[in-house]
N, C-alpha and C positions, 0 to 999 in steps of 0.2 A: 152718088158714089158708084162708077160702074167697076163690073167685074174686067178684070182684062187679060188677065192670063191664069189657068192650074196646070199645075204639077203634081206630078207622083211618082210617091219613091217606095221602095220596097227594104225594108228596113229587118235583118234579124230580133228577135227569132221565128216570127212569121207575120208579121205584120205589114200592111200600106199606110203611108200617112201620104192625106192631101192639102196642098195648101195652096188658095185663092187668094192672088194677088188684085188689089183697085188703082184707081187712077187718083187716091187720095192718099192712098200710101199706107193703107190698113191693110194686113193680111192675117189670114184666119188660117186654122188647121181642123182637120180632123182627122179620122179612123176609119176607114173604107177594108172591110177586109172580110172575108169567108174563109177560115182556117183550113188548108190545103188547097186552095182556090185564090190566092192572094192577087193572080198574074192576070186572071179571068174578070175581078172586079174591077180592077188596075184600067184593062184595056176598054170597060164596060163605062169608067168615068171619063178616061178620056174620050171616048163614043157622046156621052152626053156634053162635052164643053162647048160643042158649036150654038149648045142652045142656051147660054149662059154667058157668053163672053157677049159686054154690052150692056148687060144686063146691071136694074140698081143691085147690088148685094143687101140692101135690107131689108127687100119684097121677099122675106122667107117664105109665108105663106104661099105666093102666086108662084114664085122659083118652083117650090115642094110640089104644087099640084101640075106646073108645065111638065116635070119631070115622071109623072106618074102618068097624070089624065091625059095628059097628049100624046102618050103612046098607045096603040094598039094592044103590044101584050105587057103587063104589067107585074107586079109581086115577083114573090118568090126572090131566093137568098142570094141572084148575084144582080139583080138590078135594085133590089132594095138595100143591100149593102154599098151599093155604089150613090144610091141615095142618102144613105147615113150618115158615109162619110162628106158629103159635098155638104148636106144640111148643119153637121156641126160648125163644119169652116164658116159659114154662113153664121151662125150665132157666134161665134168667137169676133167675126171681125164688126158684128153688130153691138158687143158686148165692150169692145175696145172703144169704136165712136161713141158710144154713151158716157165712156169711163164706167165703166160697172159688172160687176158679175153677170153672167146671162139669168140665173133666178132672181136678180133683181127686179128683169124687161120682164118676167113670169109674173109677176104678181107676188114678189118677196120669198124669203125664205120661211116656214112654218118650224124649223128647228134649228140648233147651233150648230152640232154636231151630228155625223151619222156612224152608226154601228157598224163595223165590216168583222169578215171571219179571216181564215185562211186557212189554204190548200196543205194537205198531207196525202201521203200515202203512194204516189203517184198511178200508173194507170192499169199496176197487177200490186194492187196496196200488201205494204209487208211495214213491219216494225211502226205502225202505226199508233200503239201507247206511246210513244216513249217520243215521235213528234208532236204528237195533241200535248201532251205536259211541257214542251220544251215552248208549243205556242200557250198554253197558258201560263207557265211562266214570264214572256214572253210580250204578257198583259193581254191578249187575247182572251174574249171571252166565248169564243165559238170556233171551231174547223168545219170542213168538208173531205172528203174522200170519195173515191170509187167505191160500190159496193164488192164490186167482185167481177173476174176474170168474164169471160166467154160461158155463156148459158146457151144450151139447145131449148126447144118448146119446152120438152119434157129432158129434165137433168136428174143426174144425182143427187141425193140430200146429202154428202157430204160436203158438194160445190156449197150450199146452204147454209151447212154445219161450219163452213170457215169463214163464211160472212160473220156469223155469230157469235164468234169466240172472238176475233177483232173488235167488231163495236165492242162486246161485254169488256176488253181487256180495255179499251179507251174509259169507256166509263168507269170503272175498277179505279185507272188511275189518275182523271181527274173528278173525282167525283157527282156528286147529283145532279149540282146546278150547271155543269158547263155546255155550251151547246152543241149536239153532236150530227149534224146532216149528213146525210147518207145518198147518193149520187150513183142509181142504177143506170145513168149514164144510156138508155137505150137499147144497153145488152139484153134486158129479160123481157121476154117475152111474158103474154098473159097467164097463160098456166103457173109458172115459175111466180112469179111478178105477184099473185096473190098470196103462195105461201110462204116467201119472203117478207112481204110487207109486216102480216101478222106476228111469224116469228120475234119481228124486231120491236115490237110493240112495248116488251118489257123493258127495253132501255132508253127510253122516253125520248127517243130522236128529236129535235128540233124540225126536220122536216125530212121529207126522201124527197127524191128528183126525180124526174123521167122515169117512173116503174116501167112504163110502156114509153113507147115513140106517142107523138103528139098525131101519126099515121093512123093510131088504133085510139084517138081521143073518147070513144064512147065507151072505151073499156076504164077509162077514170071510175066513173062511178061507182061500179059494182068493187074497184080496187078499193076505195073508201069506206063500201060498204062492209068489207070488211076487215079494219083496221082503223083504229084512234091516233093515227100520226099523220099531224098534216101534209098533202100532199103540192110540190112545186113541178111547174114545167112552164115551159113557154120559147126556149134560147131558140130554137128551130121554126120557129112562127114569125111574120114577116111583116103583119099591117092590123091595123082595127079589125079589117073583114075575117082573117085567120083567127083574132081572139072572139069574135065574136061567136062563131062557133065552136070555140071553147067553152067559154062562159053556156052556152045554153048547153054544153053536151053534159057540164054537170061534175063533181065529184072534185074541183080544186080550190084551195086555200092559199096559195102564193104562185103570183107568176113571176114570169123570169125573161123577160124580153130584153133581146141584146140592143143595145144603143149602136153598136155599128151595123146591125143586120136590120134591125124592125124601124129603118124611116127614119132613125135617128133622132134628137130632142123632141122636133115637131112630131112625130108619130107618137112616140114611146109616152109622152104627155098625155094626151089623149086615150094611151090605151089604159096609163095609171088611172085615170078619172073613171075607163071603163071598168074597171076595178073594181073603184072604191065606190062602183054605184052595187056591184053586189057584193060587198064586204068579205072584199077579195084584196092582202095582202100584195104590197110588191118589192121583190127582192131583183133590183137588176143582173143579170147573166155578163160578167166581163172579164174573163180570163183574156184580157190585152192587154193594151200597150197604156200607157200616162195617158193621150188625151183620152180614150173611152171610157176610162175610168171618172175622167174627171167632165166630160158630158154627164155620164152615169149620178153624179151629186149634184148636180145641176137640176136635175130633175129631181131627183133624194128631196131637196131641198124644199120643192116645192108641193110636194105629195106627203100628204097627212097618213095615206096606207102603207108609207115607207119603211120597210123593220132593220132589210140589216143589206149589207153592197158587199156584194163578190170584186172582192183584187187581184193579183197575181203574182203579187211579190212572193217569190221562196216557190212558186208553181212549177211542175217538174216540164213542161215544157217549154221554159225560157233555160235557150240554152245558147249561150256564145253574149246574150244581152238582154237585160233587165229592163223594168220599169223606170227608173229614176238614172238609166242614165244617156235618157232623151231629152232631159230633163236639167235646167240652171237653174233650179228653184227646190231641191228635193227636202228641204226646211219644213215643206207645206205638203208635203205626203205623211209627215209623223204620226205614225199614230199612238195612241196613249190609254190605254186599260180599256182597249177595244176597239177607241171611236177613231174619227177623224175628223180635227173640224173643217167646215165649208172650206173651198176655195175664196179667195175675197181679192184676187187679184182681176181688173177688168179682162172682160172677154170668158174664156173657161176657164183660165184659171191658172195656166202654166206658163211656162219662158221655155221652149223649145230649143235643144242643142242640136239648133241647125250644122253645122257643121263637122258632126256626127252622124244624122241622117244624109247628107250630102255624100260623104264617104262610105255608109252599107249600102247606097244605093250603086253606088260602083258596082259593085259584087254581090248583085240581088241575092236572094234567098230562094231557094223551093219546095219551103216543105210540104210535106204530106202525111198524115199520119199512117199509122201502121195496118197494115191489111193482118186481121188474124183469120184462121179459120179454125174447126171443130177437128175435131179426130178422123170426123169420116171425109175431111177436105174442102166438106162443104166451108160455102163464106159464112163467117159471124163475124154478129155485131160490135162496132168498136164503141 
């Protein structure tokens, strides 16, 4: 089954999707995309098609290493995003020939269902009780948020004092059990970054995120050392080799490797297993589009360290177009007093509303996210 032609479209509200056409008439899709960089991995997969066209499409393995090992310079977010997305179209139309989900060709499913959370607060969070209750209503049994605005090294403890009256008023109003993740998102730095973490301690977080950049990784440790809330990161890390020196620099409890940045199925596989050899939770990173979410359960599926899948439905940056309406199957995105079950349709899982992506690809997209800075003009982190 040769490959014989990709495509790439650029679809609102920041997304690429790729799709691999064969000579037997299967076609796959994925999610190739670096959020403000969409145009960059775009140009970066069509760069790689000379080495693929021709090619069987169900040598994933041999595909995934041409596309790595045979290059000179390798990793990093816009060649391995551009890897990601080619690798899923690859199991999609691998999963279509077999007739069967792709955690079938994995070695089965180990669960029925997977737990997801969702997004509140958006990215300066305000009136965030009053949307965690509307998702626990809502059957949600968990959110996520922003911690908080722009932090310098060294800030003010009232920046701090308003992280803290947010969580306490979340918790307040859905009470003890519901789970409440906190997403320092990269802003804080380590000074800052330890005595937030601590502060938060009393409201039993389900986990924080990124206290530090994955840049300052050896500063995990000493964050954990002081505080009892487990700590996540990983979205910005790109292969086995990048977690690998995570895992030895110490101090995490769940990673968070994005399915269209880290290599896509075939990586992101491998990095679970790296994991769960040191009883290291894993929670996929996927504020995108239908198919990375549903690569993302694919894997779920198959990993025993699985706890809970970031989605993006109700996410404050889909704006002009959603999740589900890429999508002629939005039946099988339901979800129900939390969970979601598997996909069970061959391939990843979806019915792609091609001729919806055909028309945003008219009228590409450019986003980029927002440059802030501090008071004294300096740049901060977003």
């Amino acid at each position: 089954m040769k490959i014989t032609k990709i495509n790439t479209y650029l679809v609102r509200p920041r997304w690429c999707f790729v799709e691999i056409e064969t000579d037997e008439g299967f076609t796959g899709w994925g999610e190739a995309v670096i959020e403000g960089k969409a145009s960059t991995v775009k140009a970066c997969v069509e760069e790689m098609t000379e080495y693929l066209i021709g090619k069987d499409a169900r040598n994933i393995e041999d595909l995934w290493s041409l596309l790595y090992r045979a290059a000179f310079y390798r990793g990093g977010p816009i060649l391995m995003s551009a890897i990601s997305g080619i690798d899923q179209a690859l199991w999609d139309i691998k999963g279509k020939f077999y007739n069967a989900p792709v955690y079938d060709l994995m070695g089965g499913s180990c669960r029925s269902k997977m737990k997801v959370y969702s997004w509140i607060g958006g990215d300066r969070p305000s009136d965030v009780a009053d949307a965690a209750f509307e998702r626990q209503q809502a059957g949600f049994q968990a959110v996520k948020m922003n911690a908080t605005e722009e932090l310098q090294y060294i800030d003010s403890y009232d920046k701090i004092d308003a992280v803290l009256e947010r969580v306490a008023s979340i918790r307040e109003r859905v009470g003890k059990n519901f789970g409440i993740a906190i997403d320092f998102h990269g802003r804080v730095h380590r000074p800052m970054a330890k005595i937030l973490a601590k502060k938060l301690e009393e409201f039993d977080p389900m986990f924080i995120e990124e206290p530090v950049l994955c840049e300052n990784m050896e500063a995990f440790k000493e964050i954990a050392g002081n505080c009892n809330i487990p700590i996540a990161t990983g979205e910005r890390l790109f292969s086995k080799w990048d977690f690998k020196r995570l895992f030895a620099a110490g101090g995490i409890d769940i990673i968070q490797p994005d399915l269209s940045h880290a290599g896509g199925i075939t990586e992101v596989k491998k990095i679970a297993s790296m994991a769960e050899a040191h009883d290291i939770a894993l929670a996929p990173h996927c504020p995108l589009g239908p198919i990375a979410l549903c690569a993302c359960l694919q894997v779920d599926a198959t990993c025993h360290n699985a706890v809970i899948q970031e989605q993006s439905m109700g996410i404050h940056y889909n704006i002009g177009k959603s999740v589900l309406d890429y999508v002629n199957n939005p039946e099988d995105f339901t979800f129900t007093e939390g969970y979601v079950k598997l996909p069970t349709r061959p391939g990843l899982g979806f019915e792609i509303n091609k001729e919806l992506v055909i028309e945003e690809n008219r009228t590409p997209h450019h986003w980029k996210n927002p440059v802030w800075r501090h008071a004294d003009q300096s740049i901060a982190e977003w």
